[in-house]
C-alpha positions as CSV (number, residue, x, y, z in Angstrom):
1,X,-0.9,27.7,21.3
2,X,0.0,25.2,23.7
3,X,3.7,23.8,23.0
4,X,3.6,20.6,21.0
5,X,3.5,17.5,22.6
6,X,3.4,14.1,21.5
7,X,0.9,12.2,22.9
8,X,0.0,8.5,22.4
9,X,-3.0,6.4,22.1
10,X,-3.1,3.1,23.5
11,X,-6.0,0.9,22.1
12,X,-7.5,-1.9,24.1
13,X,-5.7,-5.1,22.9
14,X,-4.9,-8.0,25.3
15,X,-0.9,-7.4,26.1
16,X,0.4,-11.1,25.6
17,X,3.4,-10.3,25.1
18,X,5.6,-6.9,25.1
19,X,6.1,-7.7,21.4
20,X,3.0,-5.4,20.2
21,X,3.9,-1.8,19.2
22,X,1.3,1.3,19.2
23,X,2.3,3.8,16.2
24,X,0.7,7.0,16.7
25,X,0.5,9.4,13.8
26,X,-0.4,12.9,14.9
27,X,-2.4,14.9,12.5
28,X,-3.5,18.6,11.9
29,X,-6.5,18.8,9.8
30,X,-7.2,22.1,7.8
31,X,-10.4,21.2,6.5
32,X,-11.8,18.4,9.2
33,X,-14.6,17.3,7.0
34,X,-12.7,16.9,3.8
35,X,-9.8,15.1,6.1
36,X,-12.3,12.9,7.6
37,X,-13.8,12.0,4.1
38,X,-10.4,11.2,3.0
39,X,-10.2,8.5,6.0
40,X,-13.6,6.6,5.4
41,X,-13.1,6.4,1.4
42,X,-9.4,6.0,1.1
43,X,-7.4,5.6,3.9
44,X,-9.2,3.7,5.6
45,X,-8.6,1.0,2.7
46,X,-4.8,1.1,2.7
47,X,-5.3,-0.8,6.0
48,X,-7.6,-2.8,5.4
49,X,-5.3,-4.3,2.9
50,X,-2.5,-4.5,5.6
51,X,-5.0,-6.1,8.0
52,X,-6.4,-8.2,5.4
53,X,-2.4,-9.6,4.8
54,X,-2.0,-9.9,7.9
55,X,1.0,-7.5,9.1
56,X,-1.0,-5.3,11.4
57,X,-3.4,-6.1,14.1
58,X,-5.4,-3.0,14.1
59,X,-6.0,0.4,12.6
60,X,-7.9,3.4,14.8
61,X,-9.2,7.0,14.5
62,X,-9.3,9.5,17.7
63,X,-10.4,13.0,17.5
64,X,-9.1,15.8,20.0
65,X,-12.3,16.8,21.9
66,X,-12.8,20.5,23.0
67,X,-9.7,22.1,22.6
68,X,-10.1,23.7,19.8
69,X,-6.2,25.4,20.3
70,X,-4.3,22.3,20.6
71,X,-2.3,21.4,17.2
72,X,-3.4,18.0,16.4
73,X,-7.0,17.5,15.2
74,X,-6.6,13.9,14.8
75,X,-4.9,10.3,15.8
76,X,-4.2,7.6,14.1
77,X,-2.9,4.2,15.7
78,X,-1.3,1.5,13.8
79,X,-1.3,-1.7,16.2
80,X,1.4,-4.4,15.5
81,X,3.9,-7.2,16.4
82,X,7.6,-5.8,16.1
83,X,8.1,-8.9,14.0
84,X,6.1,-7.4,11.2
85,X,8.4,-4.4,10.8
86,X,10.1,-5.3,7.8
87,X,6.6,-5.9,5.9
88,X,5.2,-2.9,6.8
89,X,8.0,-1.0,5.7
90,X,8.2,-2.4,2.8
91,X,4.0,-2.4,2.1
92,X,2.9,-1.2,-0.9
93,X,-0.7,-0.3,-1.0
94,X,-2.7,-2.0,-4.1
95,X,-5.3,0.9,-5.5
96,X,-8.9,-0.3,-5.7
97,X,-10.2,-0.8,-9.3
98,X,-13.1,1.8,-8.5
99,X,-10.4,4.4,-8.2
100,X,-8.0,5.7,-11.2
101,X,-4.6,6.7,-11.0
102,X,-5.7,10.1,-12.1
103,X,-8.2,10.5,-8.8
104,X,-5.4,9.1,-6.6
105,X,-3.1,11.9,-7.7
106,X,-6.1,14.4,-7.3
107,X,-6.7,13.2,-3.4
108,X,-2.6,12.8,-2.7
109,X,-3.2,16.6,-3.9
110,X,-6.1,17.5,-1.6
111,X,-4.7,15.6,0.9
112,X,-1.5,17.8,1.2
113,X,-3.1,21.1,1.2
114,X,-5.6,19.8,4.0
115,X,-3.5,18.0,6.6
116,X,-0.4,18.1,8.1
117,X,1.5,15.6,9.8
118,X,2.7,16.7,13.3
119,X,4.5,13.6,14.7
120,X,5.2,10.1,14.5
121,X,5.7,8.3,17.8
122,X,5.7,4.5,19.4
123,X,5.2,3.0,22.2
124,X,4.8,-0.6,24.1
125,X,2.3,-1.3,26.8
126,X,3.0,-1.9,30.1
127,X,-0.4,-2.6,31.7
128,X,-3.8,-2.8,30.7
129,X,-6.8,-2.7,33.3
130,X,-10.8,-2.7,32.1
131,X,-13.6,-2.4,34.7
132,X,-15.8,-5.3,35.0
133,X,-18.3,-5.2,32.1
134,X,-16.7,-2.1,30.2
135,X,-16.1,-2.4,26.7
136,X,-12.8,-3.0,25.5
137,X,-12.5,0.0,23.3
138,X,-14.3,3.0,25.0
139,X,-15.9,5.6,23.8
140,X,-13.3,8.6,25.4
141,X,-9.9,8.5,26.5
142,X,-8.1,11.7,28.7
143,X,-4.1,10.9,27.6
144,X,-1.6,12.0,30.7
145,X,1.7,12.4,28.9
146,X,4.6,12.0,31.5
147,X,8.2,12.3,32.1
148,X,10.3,10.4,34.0
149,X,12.5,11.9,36.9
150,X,16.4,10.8,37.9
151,X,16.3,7.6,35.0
152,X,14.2,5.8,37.7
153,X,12.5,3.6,35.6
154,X,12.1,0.2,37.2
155,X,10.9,2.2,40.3
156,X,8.7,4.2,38.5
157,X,7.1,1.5,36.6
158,X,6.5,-0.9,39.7
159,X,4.9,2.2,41.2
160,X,2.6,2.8,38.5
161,X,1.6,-0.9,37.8
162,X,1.6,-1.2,42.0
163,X,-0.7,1.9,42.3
164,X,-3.3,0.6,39.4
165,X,-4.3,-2.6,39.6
166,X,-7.9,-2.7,39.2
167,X,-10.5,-0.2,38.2
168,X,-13.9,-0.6,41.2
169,X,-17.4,-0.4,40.3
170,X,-17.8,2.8,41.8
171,X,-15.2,4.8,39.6
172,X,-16.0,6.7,36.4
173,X,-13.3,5.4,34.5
174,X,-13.9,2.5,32.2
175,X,-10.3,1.4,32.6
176,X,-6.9,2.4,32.7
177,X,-3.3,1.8,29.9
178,X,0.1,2.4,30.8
179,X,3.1,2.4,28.1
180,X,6.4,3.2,27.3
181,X,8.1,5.1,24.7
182,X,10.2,3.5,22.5
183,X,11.0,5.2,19.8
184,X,13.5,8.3,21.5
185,X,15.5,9.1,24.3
186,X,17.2,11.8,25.7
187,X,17.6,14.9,27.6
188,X,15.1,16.8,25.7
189,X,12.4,14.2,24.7
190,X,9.5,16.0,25.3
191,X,7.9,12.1,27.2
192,X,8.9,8.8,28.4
193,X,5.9,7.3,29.4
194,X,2.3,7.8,29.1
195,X,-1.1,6.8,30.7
196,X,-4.4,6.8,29.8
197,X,-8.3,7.0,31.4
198,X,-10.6,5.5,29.5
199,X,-14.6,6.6,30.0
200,X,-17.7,5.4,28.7
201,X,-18.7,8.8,28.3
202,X,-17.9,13.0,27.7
203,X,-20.2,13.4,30.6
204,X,-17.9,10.5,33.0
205,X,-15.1,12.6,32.1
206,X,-15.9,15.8,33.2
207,X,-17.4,14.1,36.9
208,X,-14.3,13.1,37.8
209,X,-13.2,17.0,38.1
210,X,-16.7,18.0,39.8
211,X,-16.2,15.5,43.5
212,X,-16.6,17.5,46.3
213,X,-15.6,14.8,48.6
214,X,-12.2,14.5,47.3
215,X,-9.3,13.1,49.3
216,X,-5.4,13.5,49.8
217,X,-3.5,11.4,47.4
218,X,-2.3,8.4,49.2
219,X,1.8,8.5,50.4
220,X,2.1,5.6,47.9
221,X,0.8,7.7,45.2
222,X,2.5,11.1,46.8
223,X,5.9,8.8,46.5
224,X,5.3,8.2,43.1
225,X,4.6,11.6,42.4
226,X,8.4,12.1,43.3
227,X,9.6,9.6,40.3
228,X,8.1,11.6,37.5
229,X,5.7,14.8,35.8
230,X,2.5,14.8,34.9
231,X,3.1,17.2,31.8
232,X,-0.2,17.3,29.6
233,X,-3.2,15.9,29.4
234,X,-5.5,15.8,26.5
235,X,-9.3,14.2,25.6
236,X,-10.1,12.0,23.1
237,X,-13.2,10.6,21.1
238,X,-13.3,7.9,19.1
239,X,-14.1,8.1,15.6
240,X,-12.5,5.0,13.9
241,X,-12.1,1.6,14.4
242,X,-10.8,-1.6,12.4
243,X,-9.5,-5.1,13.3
C-alpha cells in the first residue's frame, strides 16, 4: 500500500478573500455502499443544518477513482469563513423527527464498523482559474500533493500563480486551484501545498498522458521545479454536492 498521504480538495468557490478554509476529512470505507447510504440519508443532513444556519458555505463528496490500493475511499470538504470557527466547533446537530434516538445509536454503530477516518487536514486557496465556459465544480479532479523546498515560499508561490494564469481553449483541463496548508508545519509534514486539475471528464484525464507531441517544460516551469516536489497525485470523482 502506497504510504499515506494527505491530500486536499479544493472546491470551486470564488476566493474573495483568504478568509475561506477547505476542511478535508479523509475516509476509508469498509463497506462503500453501506458508507455511501450513510451520507445521502444522514450525513448529508448534519450539514444541511450547518448550511441552513448559516456557519458553512458548502459541504462536498469525492470518490478516489481507480486505485483501488490507495487508503482513502472517500473525501469530504467542509467550506467556510475562519470567522465561523467557534460555531462550528461548538455545533450541535438537531436529529430529524423521522429518525429515533434508538436508530441513531444503531447507525453511529454501523457507522464505526464500516468506516475509518484517515485524516483531517485544512487548507486556504491561493488561486483559482476556470476555462471559459467550464462549470464551476467539474466533474474529476487529479490532486498533486507537493512539498516545498529550502522554506521558499513567497518564491514558490509567485512561481506557481506566475506559471498558471489562465487555462486555453485548447487544453483538457477544465481549470486549475492552488492552496496552502494551514493546519501543520514542520520537518516531517508529509505537504505544504497542493494543486489541483480539474476535467470535465475520466476520458480528458487520461488524454493528457496519451500527447505524442509533447514538449520540454519551459525554464520558467524547470525553475520552479527547483522550489519544490511533486509527491503524489491522485484522481477524483464527484459524488456529492451541497451549497
Amino acid at each position: 500500500m502506497k504510504k499515506l498521504v494527505i491530500l486536499f480538495i479544493f472546491i470551486s468557490f470564488t476566493l474573495s478573500s483568504q478568509n475561506i478554509v477547505f476542511e478535508q476529512t479523509y475516509i476509508n470505507a469498509k463497506d462503500i455502499n453501506a458508507y455511501d447510504n450513510y451520507i445521502e440519508n444522514v450525513f448529508s443532513k448534519t450539514h444541511q443544518q450547518r448550511l441552513d444556519a448559516g456557519i458553512i458555505i458548502g459541504w462536498d463528496v469525492w470518490k478516489v477513482v481507480d486505485n483501488p490500493q490507495e487508503n482513502f475511499t472517500h473525501m469530504l470538504t467542509t467550506i467556510y469563513d475562519v470567522s465561523m470557527q467557534t460555531k462550528i466547533d461548538d455545533f450541535q446537530w438537531e436529529r430529524p423527527e423521522n429518525i429515533s434516538q434508538r436508530d441513531m445509536w444503531i447507525r453511529g454503530k454501523d457507522l464505526a464498523e464500516i468506516r475509518e477516518i484517515v485524516a483531517v487536514v485544512k487548507y486556504m486557496g491561493l488561486a483559482q482559474i476556470r476555462k471559459d465556459g467550464a462549470p464551476e465544480v467539474p466533474n474529476f479532479m487529479a490532486f498533486n500533493i507537493i512539498k516545498l523546498k529550502g522554506e521558499k515560499w513567497k518564491s514558490y508561490e509567485n512561481a506557481e500563480l506566475n506559471g498558471t494564469k489562465k487555462i486555453s481553449a485548447n487544453d483538457l483541463r477544465a481549470g486549475w486551484d492552488f492552496a496552502r496548508r494551514i493546519d501543520d508545519y514542520g520537518t516531517d509534514i508529509s505537504h505544504t501545498h497542493a494543486t489541483v486539475d480539474w476535467y470535465n471528464t475520466h476520458e480528458d484525464y487520461l488524454k493528457t498522458f496519451m500527447s505524442s507531441d509533447l514538449n520540454d517544460a519551459s525554464k520558467e516551469y524547470q525553475q520552479m521545479l527547483k522550489l519544490r516536489d511533486l509527491k503524489y497525485r491522485v484522481l477524483l470523482k464527484k459524488h456529492m454536492t451541497m451549497r
